[in-house]
C-alpha positions in Angstrom: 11.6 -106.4 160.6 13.4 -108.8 158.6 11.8 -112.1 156.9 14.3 -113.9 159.1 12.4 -112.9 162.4 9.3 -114.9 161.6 10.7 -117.7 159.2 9.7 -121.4 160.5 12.1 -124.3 160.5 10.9 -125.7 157.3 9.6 -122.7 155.5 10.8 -121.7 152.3 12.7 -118.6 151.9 11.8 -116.3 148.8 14.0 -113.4 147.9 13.5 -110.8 145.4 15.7 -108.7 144.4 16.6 -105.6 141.1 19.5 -105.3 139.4 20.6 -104.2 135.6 16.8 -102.8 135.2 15.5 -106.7 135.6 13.4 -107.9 138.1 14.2 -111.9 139.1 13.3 -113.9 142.0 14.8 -117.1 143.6 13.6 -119.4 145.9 15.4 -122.4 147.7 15.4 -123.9 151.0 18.0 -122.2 153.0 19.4 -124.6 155.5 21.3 -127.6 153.8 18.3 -130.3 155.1 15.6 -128.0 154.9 15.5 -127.8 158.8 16.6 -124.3 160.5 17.2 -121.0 159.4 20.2 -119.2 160.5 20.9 -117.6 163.8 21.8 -114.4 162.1 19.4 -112.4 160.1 18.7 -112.9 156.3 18.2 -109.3 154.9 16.3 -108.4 151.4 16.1 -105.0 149.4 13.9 -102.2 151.4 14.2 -104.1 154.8 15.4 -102.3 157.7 19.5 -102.1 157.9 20.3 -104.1 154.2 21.7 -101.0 152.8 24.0 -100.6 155.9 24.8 -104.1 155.4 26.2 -104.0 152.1 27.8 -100.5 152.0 31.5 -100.5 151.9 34.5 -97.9 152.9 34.8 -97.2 149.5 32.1 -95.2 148.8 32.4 -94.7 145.1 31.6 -98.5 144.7 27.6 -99.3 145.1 26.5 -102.9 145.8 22.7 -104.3 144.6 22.5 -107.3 146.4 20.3 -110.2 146.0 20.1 -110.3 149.6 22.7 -110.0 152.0 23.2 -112.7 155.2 24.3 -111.2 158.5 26.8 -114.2 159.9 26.6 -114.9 163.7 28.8 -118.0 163.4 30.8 -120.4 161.0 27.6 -122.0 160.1 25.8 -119.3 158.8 28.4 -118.5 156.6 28.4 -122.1 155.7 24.5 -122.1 155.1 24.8 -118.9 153.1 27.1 -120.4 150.6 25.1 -123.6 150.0 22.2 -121.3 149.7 23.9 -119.7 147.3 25.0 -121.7 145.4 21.3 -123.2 145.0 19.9 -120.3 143.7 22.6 -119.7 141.2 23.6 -116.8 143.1 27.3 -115.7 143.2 28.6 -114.9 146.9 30.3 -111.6 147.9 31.5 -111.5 151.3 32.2 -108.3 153.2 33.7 -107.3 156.6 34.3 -103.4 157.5 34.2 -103.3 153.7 37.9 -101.7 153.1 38.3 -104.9 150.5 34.7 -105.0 148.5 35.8 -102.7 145.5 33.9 -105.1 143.3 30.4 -104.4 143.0 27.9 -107.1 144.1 25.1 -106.9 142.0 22.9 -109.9 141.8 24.9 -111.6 144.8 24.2 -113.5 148.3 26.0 -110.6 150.5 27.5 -112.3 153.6 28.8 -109.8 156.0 30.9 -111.6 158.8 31.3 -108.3 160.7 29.7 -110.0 163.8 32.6 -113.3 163.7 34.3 -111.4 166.5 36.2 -114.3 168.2 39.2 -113.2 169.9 41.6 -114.8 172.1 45.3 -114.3 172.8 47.7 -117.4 173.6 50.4 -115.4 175.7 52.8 -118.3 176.0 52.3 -119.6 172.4 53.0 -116.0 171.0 49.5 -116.3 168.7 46.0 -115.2 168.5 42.8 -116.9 167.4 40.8 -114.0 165.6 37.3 -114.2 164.1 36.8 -112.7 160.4 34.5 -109.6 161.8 37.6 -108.2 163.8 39.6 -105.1 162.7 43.1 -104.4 163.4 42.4 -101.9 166.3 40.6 -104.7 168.4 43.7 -106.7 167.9 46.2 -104.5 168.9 44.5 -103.8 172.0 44.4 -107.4 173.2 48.2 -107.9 172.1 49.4 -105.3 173.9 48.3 -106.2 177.5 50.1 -109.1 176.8 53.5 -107.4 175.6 52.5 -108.6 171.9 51.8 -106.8 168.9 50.4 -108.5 165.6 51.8 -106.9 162.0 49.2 -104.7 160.7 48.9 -102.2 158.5 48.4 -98.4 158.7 44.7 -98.5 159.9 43.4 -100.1 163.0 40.0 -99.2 161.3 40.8 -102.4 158.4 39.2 -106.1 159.2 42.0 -108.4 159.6 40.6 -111.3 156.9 40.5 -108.8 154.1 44.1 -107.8 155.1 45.8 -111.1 155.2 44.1 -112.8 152.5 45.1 -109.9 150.1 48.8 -110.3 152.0 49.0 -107.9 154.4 51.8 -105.1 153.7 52.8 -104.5 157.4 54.4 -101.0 158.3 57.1 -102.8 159.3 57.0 -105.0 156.1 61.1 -104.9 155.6 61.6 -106.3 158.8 58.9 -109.1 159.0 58.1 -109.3 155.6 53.8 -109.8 154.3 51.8 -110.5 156.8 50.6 -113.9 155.0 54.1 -115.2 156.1 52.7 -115.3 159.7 49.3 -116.8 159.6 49.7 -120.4 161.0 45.8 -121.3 159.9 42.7 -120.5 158.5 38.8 -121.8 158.7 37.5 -121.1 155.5 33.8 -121.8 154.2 34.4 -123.4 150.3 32.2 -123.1 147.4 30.7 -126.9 148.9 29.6 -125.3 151.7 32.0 -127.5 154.0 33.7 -125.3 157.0 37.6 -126.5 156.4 40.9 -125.7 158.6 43.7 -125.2 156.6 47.8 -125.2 157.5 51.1 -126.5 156.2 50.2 -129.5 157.1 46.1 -129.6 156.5 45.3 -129.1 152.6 48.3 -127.1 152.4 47.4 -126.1 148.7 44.4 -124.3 149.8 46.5 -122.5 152.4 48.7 -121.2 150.2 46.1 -119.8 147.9 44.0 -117.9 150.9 47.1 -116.4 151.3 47.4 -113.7 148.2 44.3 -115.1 146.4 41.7 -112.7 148.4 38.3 -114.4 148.4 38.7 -116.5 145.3 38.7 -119.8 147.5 36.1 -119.0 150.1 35.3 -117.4 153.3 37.8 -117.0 155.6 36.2 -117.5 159.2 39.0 -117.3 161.2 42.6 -117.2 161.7 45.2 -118.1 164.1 48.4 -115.6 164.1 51.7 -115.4 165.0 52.4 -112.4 167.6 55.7 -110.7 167.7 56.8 -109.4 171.3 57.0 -105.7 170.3 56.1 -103.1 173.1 57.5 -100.2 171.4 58.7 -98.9 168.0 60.2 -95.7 167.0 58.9 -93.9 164.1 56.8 -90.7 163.3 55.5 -88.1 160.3 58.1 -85.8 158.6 56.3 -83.0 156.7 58.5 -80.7 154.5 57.1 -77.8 152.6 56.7 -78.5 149.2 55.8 -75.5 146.9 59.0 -74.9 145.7 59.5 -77.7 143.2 63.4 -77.5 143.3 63.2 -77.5 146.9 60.9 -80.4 146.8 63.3 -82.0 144.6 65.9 -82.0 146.3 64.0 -83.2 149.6 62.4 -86.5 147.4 65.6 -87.2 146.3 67.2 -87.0 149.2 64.9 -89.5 150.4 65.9 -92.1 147.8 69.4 -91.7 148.5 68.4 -92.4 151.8 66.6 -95.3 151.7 69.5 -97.1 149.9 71.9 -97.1 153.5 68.7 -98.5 156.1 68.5 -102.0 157.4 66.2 -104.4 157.1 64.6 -103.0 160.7 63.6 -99.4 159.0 60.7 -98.8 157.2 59.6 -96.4 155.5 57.5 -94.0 152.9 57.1 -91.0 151.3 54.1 -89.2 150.2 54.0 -86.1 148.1 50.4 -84.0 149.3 48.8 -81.4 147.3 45.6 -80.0 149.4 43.0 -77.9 148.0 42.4 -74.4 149.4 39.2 -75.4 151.5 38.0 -74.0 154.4 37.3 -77.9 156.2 40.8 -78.4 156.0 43.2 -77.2 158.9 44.6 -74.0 158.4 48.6 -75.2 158.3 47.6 -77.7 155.3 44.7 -75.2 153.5 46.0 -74.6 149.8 49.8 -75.7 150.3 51.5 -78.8 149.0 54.0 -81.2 151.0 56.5 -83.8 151.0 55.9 -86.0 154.0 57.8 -88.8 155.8 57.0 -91.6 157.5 59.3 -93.5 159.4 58.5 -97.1 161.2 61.9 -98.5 162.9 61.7 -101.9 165.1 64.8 -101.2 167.3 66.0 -99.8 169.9 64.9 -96.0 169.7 68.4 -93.9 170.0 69.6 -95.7 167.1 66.3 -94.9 165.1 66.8 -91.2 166.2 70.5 -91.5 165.1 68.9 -93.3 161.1 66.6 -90.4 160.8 68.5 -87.5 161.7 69.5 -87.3 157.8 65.8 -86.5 157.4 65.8 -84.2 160.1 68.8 -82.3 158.2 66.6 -81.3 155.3 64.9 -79.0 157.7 61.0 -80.6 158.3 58.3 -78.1 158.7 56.9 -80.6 161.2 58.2 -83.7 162.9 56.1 -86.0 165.2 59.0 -88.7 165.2 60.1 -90.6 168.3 58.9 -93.6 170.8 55.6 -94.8 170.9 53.8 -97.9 172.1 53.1 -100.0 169.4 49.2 -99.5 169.8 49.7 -96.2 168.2 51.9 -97.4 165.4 48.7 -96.7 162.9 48.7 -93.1 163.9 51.3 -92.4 162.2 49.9 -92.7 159.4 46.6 -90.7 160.0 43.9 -93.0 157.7 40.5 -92.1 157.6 38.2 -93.5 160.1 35.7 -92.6 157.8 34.0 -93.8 154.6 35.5 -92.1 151.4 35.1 -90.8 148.2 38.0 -91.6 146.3 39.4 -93.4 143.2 42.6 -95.7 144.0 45.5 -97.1 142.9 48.1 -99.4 143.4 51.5 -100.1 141.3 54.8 -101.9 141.8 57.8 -99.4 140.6 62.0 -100.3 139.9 64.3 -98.1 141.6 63.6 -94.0 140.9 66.1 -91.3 139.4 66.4 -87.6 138.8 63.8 -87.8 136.4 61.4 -90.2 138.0 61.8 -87.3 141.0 61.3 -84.2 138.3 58.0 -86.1 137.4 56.6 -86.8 140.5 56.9 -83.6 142.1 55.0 -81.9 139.4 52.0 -83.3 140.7 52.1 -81.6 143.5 53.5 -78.0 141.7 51.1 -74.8 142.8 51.3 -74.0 139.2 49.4 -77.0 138.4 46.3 -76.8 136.9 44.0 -77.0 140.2 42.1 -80.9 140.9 41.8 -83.2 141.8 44.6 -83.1 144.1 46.8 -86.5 144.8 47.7 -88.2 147.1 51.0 -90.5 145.8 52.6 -91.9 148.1 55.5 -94.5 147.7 56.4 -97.5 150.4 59.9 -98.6 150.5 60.1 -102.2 150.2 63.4 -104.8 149.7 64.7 -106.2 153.0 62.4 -109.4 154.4 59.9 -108.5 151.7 62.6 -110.2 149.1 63.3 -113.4 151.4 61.4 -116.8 150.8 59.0 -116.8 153.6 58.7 -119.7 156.0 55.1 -120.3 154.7 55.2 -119.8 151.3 51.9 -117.9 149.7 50.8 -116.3 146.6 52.2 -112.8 147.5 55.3 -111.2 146.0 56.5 -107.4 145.4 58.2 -109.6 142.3 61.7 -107.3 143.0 59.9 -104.0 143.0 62.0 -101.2 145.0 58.8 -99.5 145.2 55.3 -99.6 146.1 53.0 -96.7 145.1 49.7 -96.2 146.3 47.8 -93.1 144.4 44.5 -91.7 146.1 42.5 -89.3 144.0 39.6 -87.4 145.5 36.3 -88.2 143.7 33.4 -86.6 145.2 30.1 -86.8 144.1 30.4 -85.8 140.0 34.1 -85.8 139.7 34.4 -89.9 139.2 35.8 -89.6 135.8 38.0 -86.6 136.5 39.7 -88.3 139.2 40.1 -91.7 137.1 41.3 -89.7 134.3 44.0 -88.0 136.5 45.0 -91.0 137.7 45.5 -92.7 134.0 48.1 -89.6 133.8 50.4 -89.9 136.8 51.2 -93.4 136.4 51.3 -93.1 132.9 54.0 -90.5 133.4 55.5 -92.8 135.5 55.3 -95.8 133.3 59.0 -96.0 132.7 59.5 -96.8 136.1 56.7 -99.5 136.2 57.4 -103.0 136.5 53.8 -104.0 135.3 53.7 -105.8 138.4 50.7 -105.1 141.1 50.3 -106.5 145.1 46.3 -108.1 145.2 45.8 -106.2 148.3 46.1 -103.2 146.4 43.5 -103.8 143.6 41.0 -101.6 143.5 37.8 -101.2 141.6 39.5 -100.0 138.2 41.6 -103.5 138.1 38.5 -106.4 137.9 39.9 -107.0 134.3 41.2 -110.3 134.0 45.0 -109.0 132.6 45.1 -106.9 135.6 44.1 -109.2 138.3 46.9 -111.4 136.7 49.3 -108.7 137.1 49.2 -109.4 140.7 51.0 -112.6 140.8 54.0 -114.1 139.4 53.3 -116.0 136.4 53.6 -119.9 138.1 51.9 -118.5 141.0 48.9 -117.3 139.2 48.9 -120.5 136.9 48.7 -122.5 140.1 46.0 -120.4 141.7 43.9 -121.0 138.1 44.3 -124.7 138.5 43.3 -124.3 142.7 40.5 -122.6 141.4 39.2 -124.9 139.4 39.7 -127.4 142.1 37.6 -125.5 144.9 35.8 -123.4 143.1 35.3 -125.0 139.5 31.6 -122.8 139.0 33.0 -119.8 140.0 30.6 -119.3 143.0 33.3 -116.5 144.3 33.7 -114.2 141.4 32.5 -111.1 143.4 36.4 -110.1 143.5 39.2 -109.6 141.3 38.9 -112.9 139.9 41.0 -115.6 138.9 39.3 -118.2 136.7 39.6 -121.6 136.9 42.1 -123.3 134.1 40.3 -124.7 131.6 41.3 -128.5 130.8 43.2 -128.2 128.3 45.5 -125.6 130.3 46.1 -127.8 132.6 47.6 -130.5 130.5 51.5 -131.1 131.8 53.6 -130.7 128.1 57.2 -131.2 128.6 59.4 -128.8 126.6 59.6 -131.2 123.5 55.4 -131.5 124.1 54.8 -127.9 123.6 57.2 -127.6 120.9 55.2 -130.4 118.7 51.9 -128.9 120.1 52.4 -126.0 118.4 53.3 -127.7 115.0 50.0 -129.7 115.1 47.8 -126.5 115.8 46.8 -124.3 112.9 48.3 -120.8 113.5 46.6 -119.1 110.7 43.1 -120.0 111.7 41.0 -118.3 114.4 39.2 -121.8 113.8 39.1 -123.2 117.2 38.1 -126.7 116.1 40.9 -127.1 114.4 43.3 -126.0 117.6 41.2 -128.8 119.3 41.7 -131.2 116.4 45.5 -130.5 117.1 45.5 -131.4 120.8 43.6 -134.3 119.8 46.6 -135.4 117.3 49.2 -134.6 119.5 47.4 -136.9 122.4 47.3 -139.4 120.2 51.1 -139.4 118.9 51.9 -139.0 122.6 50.0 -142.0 123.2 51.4 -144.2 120.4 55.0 -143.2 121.6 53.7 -144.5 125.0 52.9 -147.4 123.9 56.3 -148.1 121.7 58.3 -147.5 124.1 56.3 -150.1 126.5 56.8 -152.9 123.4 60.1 -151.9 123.1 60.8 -152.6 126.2 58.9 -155.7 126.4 61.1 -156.7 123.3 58.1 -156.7 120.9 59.3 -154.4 118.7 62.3 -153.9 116.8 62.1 -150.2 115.4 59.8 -146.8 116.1 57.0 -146.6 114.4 57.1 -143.6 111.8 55.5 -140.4 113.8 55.4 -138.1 110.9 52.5 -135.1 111.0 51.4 -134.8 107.5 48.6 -132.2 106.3 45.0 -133.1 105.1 43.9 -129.7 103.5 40.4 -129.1 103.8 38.3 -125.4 102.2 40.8 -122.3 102.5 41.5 -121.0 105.3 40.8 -124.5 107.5 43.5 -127.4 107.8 43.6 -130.7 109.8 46.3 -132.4 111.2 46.8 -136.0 111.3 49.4 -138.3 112.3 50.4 -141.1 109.8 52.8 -144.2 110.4 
């Protein structure tokens, strides 16, 4: 039993909890009055179902939870935040757990898995769809109504996850990012207020949802577009890949490919390399592969006619063709299962002959054995590059290529698999644009500089200052992060400004008083020229005052600025 099931209106609720070898306890009232406790369940270390709570898909990443709060509506989620942020507690929020890669140690876990709202608007073209949903649910209701929503390759991901990190669609070069089509959110803020954001409602904080994960809040709800797709054509192309000239030839062919397809084909390749182990299918045990996978929104003849190219190079299998759109995630086969596995996401330029020599070494026989990659590599370009009608924080910032890199890490074999991942995209590093999509940051990239990555440089600057706006004490930091802008940062210098900034600031001193003593001074001078130009004006003054910056030295190694007139 839970201490939820026998908590009293105006009891007190006590947690303890163990994390980092220390042993700290919290108590606060939970409601916001002091008056109910939740309609959901309020789960603490060693109770009955907390560690099934807070485990996530990615089974490589353990969470330590505070306590973890299982959501049955809006206002629990609500509660749990301003419970949160009472204790001091940061928030980590979690649905099917395909997007907590961060480890919540020391957190309030709210798990909205049980938000499961879900209404289709047949005439509209939209859905209403409550944060504990995955994509398989939605498809399902969709479909009866000719409809289809853009989802990615697993109907096993929750949808909030998905579109708040973007959303890559499968058929992401003929819709473009799935944020593009979200027409509002309900999202729980670090106040603890329930909001509904749009264009038109706090349109700032629906822009950062969209692409800034759960740095803003928790995301309740959403209302969709729906496109009316009842069929695509597309499939799996596998082609034998032990030969590495042979498996060459087939990637590059591929690439050339790729270059002649419009906007309503897309596609991936992924080059396989399985071990020889008896829990695999026989066809696969030991062997390596280059596989295709083809999504096309058109009519189907015309798909068949754009992939008989591929067809050409002689496929060892080939599951292409017509299908409902309820079955466009099987072609891609994702687990339905919890992994083991250490993950990777980069944005790459266009690839050569030597960017194809490199990659199919990987998968070489001859290769010294584990852990064996997976690498695959999503074509992108066609509505990807065009301004979307509801402009977010997402961008594949001109990449040709997205690669995605899962390494095998079983139990013991962590560090091998991170260590074989440092060394394929370090051999592809040439072709790296140093650019990432957030809803492919993993566990290895909670560093600031690689959460930053992610987004365009105005884009990320404009999510800091967001941040600091909605969030300014970092209550969601369970995530990649993006800080709030300090002050300072957020200070609007014109060209000119920055210019003179940096001649009043000290650039052989770590000193940071005397930085600060700089942006002080330059205030100032700005401040004087305000006021000059307001006499001026008035027909007060007859000349500028004298603005020159002169030097008070002070010990070696320190300096002031000053402004004299």
């Amino acid at each position: 039993m839970s201490k939820a099931d026998d908590q009293t209106p105006t009891e007190v609720w006590t947690g303890l909890a163990r994390h980092d070898d220390q042993t700290d306890s919290f108590t606060v009232s939970f409601a916001p009055d002091g008056s109910a406790p939740i309609r959901g369940r309020m789960l603490y270390p060693g109770d009955e179902g907390f560690e099934e709570a807070c485990s996530g898909w990615l089974l490589t990443v353990e969470h330590r939870p505070a306590a973890v709060v299982v959501a049955a509506d809006a206002d629990d989620v609500a509660a749990a935040v301003r419970f949160a942020a009472t204790a001091g507690r940061p928030v980590a929020v979690q649905s099917t757990g395909h997007g907590k890669s961060v480890p919540a140690d020391g957190a309030v876990f709210i798990a909205t898995g049980e938000l499961r709202e879900l209404s289709v608007d047949p005439r509209a073209g939209t859905a209403r769809i409550g944060a504990g949903l995955r994509w398989g649910d939605v498809l399902t209701a969709a479909a009866e109504h000719g409809l289809a929503p853009l989802c990615g390759s697993s109907g096993q991901v929750g949808v909030m996850g998905y579109l708040t990190g973007g959303g890559l669609p499968l058929a992401c070069r003929t819709y473009g990012f799935a944020a593009d089509h979200v027409r509002s959110l309900d999202i729980v803020t670090a106040d603890g207020l329930l909001r509904t954001v749009s264009p038109t409602r706090e349109p700032d904080l629906f822009w950062a949802a969209r692409g800034g994960k759960s740095n803003f809040g928790v995301v309740v709800a959403a209302e969709i577009e729906l496109l009316p797709l009842r069929t695509v054509y597309g499939g799996e192309l596998y082609y034998p890949g032990e030969d590495p000239r042979h498996a060459a030839h087939v990637l590059g062919s591929y690439l050339a490919w790729v270059k002649e397809q419009p906007d309503e084909m897309s596609s991936s390749v992924t080059l396989l390399r399985f071990p020889d182990a008896p829990q695999l299918p026989e066809e696969f045990r030991g062997r390596s592969f280059v596989q295709f996978r083809v999504v096309y929104t058109g009519d189907g003849e015309q798909g068949a006619r754009l992939v008989e190219p591929l067809r050409a190079l002689g496929p060892e299998k080939d599951t292409c063709g017509a299908r409902p759109y309820t079955q466009i995630t099987e072609i891609y086969q994702d687990p339905k299962h919890p992994v083991m596995a250490h993950l990777r996401g980069a944005l790459l330029n266009e690839l050569d002959d030597e960017a194809v020599e490199e990659l199919v070494s990987f998968i070489d026989p001859s290769a010294p054995g584990g852990p064996f990659p997976g690498i695959e590599l999503r074509h992108l370009g066609g509505a990807l590059n065009r301004p979307p009608g509801r402009p977010h924080a997402v961008s594949t910032q001109g990449a040709a290529f997205h690669l995605w890199l899962r390494m095998p890490a079983p139990a013991g074999q962590a560090d091998a698999a991170r260590k074989a991942a440092d060394e394929v995209l370090g051999r592809l590093r040439r072709w790296d644009t140093g650019a990432m999509l957030p809803g492919f940051l993993f566990d290895h990239d909670s560093a600031p500089e690689r959460v930053r990555r992610a987004y365009t440089e105005a884009d990320y600057r404009r999510l800091a200052a967001l941040k600091a706006k909605y969030d300014p004490n970092q209550l969601f930091r369970i995530n990649h992060n993006i800080p709030p802008v300090s002050p300072a940062d957020r200070r609007p210098w014109g060209a000119a400004g920055q210019r003179l900034r940096a001649r009043v600031t000290p650039s052989r001193t770590g000193n940071i008083t005397d930085s600060t003593r700089g942006s002080v001074a330059m205030r100032s001078f700005r401040a004087r020229i305000a006021r000059w130009r307001s006499s001026w004006k008035a027909g007060s003054m007859t000349r500028p005052p004298r603005n020159t910056l002169s030097r008070t030295t002070r010990p070696p190694g320190r300096s002031r600025w000053t402004i004299s007139s």
